[in-house]
N, C-alpha and C positions, 0 to 999 in steps of 0.2 A: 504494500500500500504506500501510498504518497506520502514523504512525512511531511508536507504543508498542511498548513490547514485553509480552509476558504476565508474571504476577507468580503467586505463591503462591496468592492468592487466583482464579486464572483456572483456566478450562475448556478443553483442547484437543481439537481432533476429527481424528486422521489416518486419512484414506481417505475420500471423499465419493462412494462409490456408492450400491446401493439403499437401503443400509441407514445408511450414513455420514450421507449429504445429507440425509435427511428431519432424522435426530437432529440433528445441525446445524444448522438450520430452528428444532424443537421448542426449543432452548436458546436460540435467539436472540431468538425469542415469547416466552419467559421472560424477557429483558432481562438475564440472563449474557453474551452478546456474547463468544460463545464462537471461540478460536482454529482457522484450520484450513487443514491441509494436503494437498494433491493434485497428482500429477502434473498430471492436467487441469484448464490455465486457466479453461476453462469450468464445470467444477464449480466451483472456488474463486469468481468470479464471481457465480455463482448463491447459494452461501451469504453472500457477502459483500453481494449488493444486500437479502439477507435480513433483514442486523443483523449477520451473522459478521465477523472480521478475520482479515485472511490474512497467514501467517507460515511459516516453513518448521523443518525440523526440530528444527534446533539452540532454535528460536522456543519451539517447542511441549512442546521438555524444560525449559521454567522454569514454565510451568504446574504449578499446584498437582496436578491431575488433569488424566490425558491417556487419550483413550478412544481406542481402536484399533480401528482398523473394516475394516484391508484385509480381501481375500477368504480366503487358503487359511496354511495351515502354514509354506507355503515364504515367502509373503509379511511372514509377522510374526519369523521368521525375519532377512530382508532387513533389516528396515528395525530391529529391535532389536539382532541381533548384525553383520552386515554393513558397517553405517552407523555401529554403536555406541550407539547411540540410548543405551539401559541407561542407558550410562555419564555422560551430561548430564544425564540425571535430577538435578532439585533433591531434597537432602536432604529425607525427609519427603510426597514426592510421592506419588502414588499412580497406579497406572498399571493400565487396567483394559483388557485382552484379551478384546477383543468377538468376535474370528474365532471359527471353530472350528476345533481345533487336538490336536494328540495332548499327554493330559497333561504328558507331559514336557518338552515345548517350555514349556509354563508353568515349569514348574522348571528349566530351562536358563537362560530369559528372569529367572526372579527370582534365579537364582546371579551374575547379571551384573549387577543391580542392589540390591546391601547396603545403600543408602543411602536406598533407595525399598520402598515397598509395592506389592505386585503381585495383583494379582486374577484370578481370571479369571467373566470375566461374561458368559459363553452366550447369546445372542441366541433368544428364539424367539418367534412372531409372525407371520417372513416381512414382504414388504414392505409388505402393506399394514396389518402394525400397525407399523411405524416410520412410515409415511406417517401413521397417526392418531394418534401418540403413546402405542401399549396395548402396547408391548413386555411382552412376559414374562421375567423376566431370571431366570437360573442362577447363580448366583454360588458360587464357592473361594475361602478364601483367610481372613486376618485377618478376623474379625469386624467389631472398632475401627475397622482402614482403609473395612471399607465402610461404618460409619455415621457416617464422616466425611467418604464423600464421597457419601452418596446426595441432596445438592443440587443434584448434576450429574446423577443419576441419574433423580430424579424426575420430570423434564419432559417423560422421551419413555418412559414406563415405565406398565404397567398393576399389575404385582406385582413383589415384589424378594423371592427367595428364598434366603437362606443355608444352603446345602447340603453345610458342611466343610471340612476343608483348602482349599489350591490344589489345581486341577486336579480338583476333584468338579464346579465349575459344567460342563466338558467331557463328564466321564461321563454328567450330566443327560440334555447334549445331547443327547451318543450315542443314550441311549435314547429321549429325542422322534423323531432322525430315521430310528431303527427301526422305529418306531411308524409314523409319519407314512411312510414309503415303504412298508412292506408295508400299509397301507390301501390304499393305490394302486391298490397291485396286485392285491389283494384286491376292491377295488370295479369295476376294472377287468374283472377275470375274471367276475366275477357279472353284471354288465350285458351284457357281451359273450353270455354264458349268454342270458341273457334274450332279446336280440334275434336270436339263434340257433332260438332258438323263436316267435321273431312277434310279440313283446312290445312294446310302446312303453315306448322306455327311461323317457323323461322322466316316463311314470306310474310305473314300477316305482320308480323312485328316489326319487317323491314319498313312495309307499306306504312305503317302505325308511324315509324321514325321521320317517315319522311310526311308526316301530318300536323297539324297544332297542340296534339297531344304529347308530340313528343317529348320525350326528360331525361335527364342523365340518371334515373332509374330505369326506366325503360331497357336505356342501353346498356346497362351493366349490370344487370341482373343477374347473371347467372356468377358475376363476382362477390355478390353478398352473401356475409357468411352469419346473417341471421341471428346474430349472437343476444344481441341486448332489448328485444323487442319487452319481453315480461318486466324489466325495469324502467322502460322508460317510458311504456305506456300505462304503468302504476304510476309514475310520476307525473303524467300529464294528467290522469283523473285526478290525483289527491291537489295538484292547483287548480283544477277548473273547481274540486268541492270545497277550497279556502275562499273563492270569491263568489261561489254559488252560480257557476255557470255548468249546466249539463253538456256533455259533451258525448255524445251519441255515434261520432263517426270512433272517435276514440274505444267508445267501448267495442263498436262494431270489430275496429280491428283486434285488438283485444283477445276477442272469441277466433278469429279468423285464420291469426297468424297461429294461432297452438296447432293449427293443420298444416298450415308451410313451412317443409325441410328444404335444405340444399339440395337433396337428391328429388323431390318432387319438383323442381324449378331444372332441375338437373335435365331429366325426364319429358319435364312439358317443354323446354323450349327447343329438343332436341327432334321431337315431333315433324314427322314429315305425312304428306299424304299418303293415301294407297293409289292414288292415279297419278 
């Protein structure tokens, strides 16, 4: 391990999965030689033969910026109030909540740390724009804090959008991954339509592309890997029932996707006629 430690001026990366590792990568390419934390050795490895340095918690709260990358609510939970994280925060830091997460977890996590700036900066892209560096970022939160840290931001970033308070980058989300799974399901049910009548999917869908319906689901469907449908569409009902808005297409997908696998999308899109 490194015997430096991270300073003010440094970058930290906690969690190196699909989304963590690549950004860790991109920062590294950029020659920030950015800090980072993971239960697995092997990911910390992987970022570190990359140009990363590896340090652990306590490490990565003296970083000037520390981007949080675990996966779910309960995780950023864990590792900010459980572990205390918060509260190591250096004066003046800036701490950017990459999960997705119910807004209030943003406001819990910044009541616990007075001393720090807290963000929150919605991930959207999926893995293969963290792998290219074209994230789409959400961001809540202090203005000032994020455009004092968008040096750490830029490297694995295609747009940076400031969209309000804390916990608006969340809401954003919310409504990308409403959008984005009832496509799904929507594209799903229509092609299935299709090959029900003899259709060759693969033309229909070409024809579809070249129509007003088109979307960058549409076309890359059969790249999704379906992973987080059950979390994020519990997270988009529990904010429509804090402001008392029903939200019916939500549920619809909800019930719909528990039916769509990789290999059923696998299967339908691969669909040709019998004539």
């Amino acid at each position: 391990m490194d015997r430096e430690h991270p300073r003010s001026g440094d970058v930290a990366v906690i969690g190196l999965g699909a989304m963590g590792g690549p950004i860790a990568t991109h920062l590294a390419r950029a020659g920030l030689r950015p800090w980072v934390v993971d239960l697995d050795a092997d990911r910390v490895a992987g970022c570190v033969r990359a140009g990363a340095r590896a340090t652990d918690l306590a490490g990565a709260a003296r970083a000037g910026v520390v981007l949080l990358m675990v996966p779910s609510d309960r995780d950023v939970r864990a590792v900010c109030l459980d572990h205390r994280f918060t509260g190591l925060l250096m004066a003046g830091a800036v701490l950017c909540i990459a999960s997705s997460v119910q807004p209030e977890t943003c406001s819990t996590v910044a009541a616990q740390a007075p001393q720090a700036a807290v963000l929150d900066t919605a991930l959207t892209g999926g893995v293969r724009g963290a792998e290219a560096g074209m994230i789409n970022l959400l961001v809540g939160g202090d203005l000032g804090a994020l455009d004092r840290t968008r040096w750490a931001l830029e490297p694995w970033t295609a747009t940076i959008h400031h969209l309000g308070p804390l916990g608006a980058g969340q809401i954003a989300k919310t409504c990308n991954n409403m959008l984005h799974w009832a496509q799904i399901t929507a594209i799903a049910e229509s092609l299935d339509l299709a090959r029900r009548y003899g259709l060759s999917v693969p033309r229909v869908r070409a024809a579809l592309l070249d129509s007003p319906v088109a979307s960058r689901t549409l076309a890359e469907l059969e790249h999704m890997r379906l992973t987080w449908h059950a979390k994020d569409l519990a997270n988009a009902l529990a904010a429509g029932d804090a402001v008392g808005r029903e939200l019916p297409v939500a549920h619809a997908s909800q019930e719909l996707m528990r039916d769509i696998t990789v290999e059923y999308l696998q299967e339908l899109l691969g669909h040709e006629s019998g004539t």
